[in-house]
N, C-alpha and C positions, 0 to 999 in steps of 0.2 A: 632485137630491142625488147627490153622489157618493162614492166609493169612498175611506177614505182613502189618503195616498201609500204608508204602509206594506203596504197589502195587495199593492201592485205589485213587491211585494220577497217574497213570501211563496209556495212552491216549493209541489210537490205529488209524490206518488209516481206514476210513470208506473204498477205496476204495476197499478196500480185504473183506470189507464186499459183499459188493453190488457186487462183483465179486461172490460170492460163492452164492448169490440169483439168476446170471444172470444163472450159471450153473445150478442150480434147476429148473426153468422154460426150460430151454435145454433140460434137460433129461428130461422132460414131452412134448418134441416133438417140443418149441415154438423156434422161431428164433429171435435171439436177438444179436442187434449191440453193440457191445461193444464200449464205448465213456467214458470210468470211469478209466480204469488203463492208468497210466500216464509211458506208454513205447514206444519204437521203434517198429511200424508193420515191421520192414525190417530184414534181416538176416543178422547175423553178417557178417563183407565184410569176401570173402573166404580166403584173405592171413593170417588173424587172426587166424581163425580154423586151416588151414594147419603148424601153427605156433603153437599150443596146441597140435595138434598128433605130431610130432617132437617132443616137449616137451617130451611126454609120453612118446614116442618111443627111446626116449636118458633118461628116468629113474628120470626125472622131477619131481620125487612122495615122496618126502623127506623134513622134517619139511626144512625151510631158515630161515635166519633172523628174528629175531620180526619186525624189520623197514623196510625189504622186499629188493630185490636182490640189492647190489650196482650198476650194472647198468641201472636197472629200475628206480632207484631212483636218477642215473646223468642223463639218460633221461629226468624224469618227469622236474625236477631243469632246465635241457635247455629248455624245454617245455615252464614253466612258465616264465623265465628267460623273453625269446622270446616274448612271449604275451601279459606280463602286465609291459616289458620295466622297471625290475627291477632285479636285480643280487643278486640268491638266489645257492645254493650250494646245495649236494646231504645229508648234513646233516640235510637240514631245512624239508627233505622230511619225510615223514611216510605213509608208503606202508598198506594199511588196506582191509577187505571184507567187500567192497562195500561206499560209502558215510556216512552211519548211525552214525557211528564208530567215524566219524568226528565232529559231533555233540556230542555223547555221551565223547567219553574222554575227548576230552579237556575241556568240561561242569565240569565234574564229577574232573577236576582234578584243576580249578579255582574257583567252586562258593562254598560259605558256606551256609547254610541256614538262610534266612533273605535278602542274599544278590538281586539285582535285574539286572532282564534281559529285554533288550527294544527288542519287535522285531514284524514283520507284522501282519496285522492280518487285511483282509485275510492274510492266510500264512499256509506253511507246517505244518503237524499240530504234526509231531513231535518236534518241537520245542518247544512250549508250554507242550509238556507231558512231556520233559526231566526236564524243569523250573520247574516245578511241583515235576515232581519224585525225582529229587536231593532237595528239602523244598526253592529253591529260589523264587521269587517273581516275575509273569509271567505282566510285565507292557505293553500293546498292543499298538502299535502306526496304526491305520487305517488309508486303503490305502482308496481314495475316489474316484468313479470313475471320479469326475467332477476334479477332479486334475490328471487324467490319469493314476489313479493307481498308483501315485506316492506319497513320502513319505510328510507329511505337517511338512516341517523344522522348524516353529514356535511353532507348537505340540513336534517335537521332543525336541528341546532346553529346554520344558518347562519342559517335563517330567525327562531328565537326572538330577539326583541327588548324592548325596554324598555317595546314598547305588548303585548306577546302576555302575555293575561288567562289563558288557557284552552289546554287541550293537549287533544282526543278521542282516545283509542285506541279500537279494536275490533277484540276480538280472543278466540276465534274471530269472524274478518271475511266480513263482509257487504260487497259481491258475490264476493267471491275464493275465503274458505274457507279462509285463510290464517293459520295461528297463530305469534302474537309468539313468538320463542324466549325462555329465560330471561335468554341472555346479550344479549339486546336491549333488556329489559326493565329490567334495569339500568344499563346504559348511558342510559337514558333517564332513569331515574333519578337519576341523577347528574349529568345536563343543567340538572333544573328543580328540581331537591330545593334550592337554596338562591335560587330564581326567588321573585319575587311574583305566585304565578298558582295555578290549581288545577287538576286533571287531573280529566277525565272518563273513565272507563275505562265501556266499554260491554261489557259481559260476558251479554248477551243468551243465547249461546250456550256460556255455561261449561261444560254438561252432555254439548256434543253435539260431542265429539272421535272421533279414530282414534288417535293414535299417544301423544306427551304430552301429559300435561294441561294446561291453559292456565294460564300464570301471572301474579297480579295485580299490578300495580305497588303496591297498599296492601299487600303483604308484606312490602315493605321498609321498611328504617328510614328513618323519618322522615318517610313518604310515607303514613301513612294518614290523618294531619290533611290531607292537601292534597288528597284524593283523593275523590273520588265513585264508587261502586261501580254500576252501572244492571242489576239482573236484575229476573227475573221469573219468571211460570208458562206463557205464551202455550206458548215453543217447546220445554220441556221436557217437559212435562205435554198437549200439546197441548191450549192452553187459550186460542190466541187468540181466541175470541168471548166469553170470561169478562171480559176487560176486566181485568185487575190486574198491576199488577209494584211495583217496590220499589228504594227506593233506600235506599244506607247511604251515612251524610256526616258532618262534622261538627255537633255539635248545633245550632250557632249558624246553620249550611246549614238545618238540619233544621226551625228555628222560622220562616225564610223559606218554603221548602216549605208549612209549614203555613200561612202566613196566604196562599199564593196559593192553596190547596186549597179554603179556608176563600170566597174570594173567586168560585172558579169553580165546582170541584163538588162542594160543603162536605163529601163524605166518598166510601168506595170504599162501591161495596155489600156490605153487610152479609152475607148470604150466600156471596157468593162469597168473602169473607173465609174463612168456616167451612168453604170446600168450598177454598182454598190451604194451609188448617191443614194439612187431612186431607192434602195433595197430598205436603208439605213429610214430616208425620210418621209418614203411612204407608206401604205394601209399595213399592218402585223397580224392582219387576220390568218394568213396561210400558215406563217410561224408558230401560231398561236394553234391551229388548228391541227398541223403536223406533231406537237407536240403532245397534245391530247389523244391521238392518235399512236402515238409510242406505248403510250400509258399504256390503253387497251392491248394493245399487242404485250407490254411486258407483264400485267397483273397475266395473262390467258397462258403466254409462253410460259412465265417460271413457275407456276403451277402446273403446269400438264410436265412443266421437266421436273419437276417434286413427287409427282405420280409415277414414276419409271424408279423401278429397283435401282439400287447403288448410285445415282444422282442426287445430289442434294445445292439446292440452288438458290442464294440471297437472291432477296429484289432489290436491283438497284437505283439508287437516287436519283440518277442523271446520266445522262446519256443516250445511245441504244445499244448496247451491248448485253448479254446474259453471262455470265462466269460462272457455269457452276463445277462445283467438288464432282471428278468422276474416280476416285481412289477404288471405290467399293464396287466399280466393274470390273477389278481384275484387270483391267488393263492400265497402260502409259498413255501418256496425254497424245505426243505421237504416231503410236500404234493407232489408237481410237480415231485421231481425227481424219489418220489415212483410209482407215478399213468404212469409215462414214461416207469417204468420201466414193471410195471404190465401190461397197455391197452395197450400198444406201441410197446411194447419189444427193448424199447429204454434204456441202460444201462448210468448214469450218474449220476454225485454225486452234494450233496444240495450244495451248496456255504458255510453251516454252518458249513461242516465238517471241512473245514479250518478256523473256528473260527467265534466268534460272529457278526464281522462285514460281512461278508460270506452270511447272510439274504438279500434274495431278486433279488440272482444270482443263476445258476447253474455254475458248470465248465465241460466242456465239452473237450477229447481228439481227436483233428483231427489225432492221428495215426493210421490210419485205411484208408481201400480203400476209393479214389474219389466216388466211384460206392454206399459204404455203406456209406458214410458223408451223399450225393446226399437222398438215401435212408431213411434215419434217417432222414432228415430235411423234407421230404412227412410225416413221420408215426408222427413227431410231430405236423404238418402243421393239420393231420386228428384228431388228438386225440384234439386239439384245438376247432376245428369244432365242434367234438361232444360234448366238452363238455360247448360249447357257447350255443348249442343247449339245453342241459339239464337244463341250469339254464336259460332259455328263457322259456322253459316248468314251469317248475316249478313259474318262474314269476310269 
């Protein structure tokens, strides 16, 4: 029996790779900074949890809804309502586990095969496995870093055609950390605002800025029928092992959503519903505080990685991720982040994993102590060193 064809189109996250190699060198004794999984080092705040055993403890443990609790879902809808300055109701919500789910359905439930999808690259690299896995046509728009990581609206315009279904933004951006400007946003807007197609905006990291706030393309006119909103709890709340996020769509998106929810995991857990309520409606000191705490870690990292020969490293807007340019070590992004990980025991992923344009950078996560950033940026500083050294030898 075999595999079917589609699975051979069907991508995977490198960084759960290079997670399971950092643990193999671990249990061989070696100590290794993790800078590769892109999550929260902080615990989830404690009113969250205390709001999950209440859960339990009032019997929380019972299929819900496929579109997840009505009052999670008038929360979320005030949520977003609030934030991106645009009047969405508890209908436009769909309660899922985790982000993924946001990508997948509504992919799986708008593109045909043939048809095409515009979106980053670098970029999350599930996006491109789903293009792929559902037969659509994965069109890459590169971000460049001499344009900030941002998108070349001359490139984009050129590329939308009469087959492009789908438009992803992400923004704050994963691997760069790069946030859409407003006046980009608009411009985009007025690219596909009279298109046959719908906009994915991935807003995973709305919470987790420095400078402006990120702005939604569903704030404009005319754009939040077309538009799919993708957040969640994972990286705000540091909730990725809870499993839940959320999309806001249109209703008629929303009732597709539902019957493939209905289909694969007929609902979110019920609890952890009652523990995103509390997240959503109560205190945002920890958020707030986690966030500030990024900060420090990215002004201290992407300096001390600007201080290391042949590195050259933006700061980024949002996020926690660091990208920097490694061209002028002589090495591939691959080479680099294996030999990091092996002589260094410095865990981190090639820039390629997020796609072809990806060559020539690592991305690095600042979620982790000041103490091991500080640390990791000495064991790279050395492995540098010696390996200046070796190929002087050999000379």
């Amino acid at each position: 029996m075999k595999l079917a064809e589609r699975m051979s189109r069907l991508g995977t996250e490198t960084a759960f790779d290079v997670l399971v190699r950092a643990r193999a060198l671990e249990a061989q004794g070696r100590k290794v900074i993790h800078l590769e999984i892109g999550e929260p080092d902080f615990a989830t705040p404690r009113h969250i949890i205390e709001a999950a055993k209440k859960a339990l403890d009032e019997g929380w443990t019972h299929y819900g809804p496929a579109q997840g609790f009505p009052d999670l879902r008038e929360a979320i809808a005030d949520y977003v309502s609030r934030t991106r300055s645009i009047r969405v109701g508890p209908d436009h919500v769909a309660v899922v586990p985790g982000g993924k789910p946001i990508l997948f359905f509504p992919m799986l439930a708008l593109l045909e095969p043939g048809d095409e999808v515009l979106y980053p690259n670098p970029g999350f690299p599930i996006y491109e496995s789903m293009i792929r896995f559902l037969g659509a046509v994965p069109v890459p728009l590169p971000l460049m870093e001499e344009r900030g990581f941002a998108l070349d609206l001359d490139l984009l315009r050129d590329r939308l055609s009469e087959r492009t279904r789908l438009l992803i933004l992400n923004s704050p951006h994963n691997p760069t950390g790069g946030v859409l400007s407003r006046a980009d946003v608009e411009a985009i807007a007025d690219m596909v605002r009279d298109r046959d197609l719908m906009v994915l905006s991935d807003e995973i990291y709305s919470r987790i800025y420095y400078d402006e706030p990120p702005f939604s393309i569903a704030s404009l006119p005319g754009m939040l029928e077309k538009t799919i909103i993708l957040d969640g709890f994972s990286k705000t709340y540091a909730m990725t092992g809870w499993r839940i996020g959320y999309g806001v769509m249109p209703t008629w998106l929303v009732a597709a959503v539902n019957r493939l929810m209905v289909n694969s995991n007929s609902c979110t857990a019920s609890f952890t519903q009652r523990a995103a309520l509390a997240a959503l409606t109560g205190p945002q000191d920890d958020a707030d505080r986690m966030v500030a705490e990024f900060r420090r870690r990215r002004d201290a990292f992407c300096d001390a990685l600007n201080a290391l020969p042949g590195l050259r490293c933006a700061r980024p807007q949002g996020a926690f991720y660091a990208f920097p340019n490694i061209r002028d070590t002589g090495f591939s992004s691959g080479e680099l982040a294996d030999r990091l990980l092996e002589e260094a025991g410095v865990a981190c992923l090639s820039g390629t994993a997020f796609g072809a344009y990806g060559e020539g950078y690592l991305r690095f996560s600042y979620a982790n102590s000041y103490e091991n950033l500080i640390e990791a940026v000495e064991r790279i500083a050395a492995f540098l060193d010696r390996a200046r050294l070796s190929l002087a030898a050999k000379g």
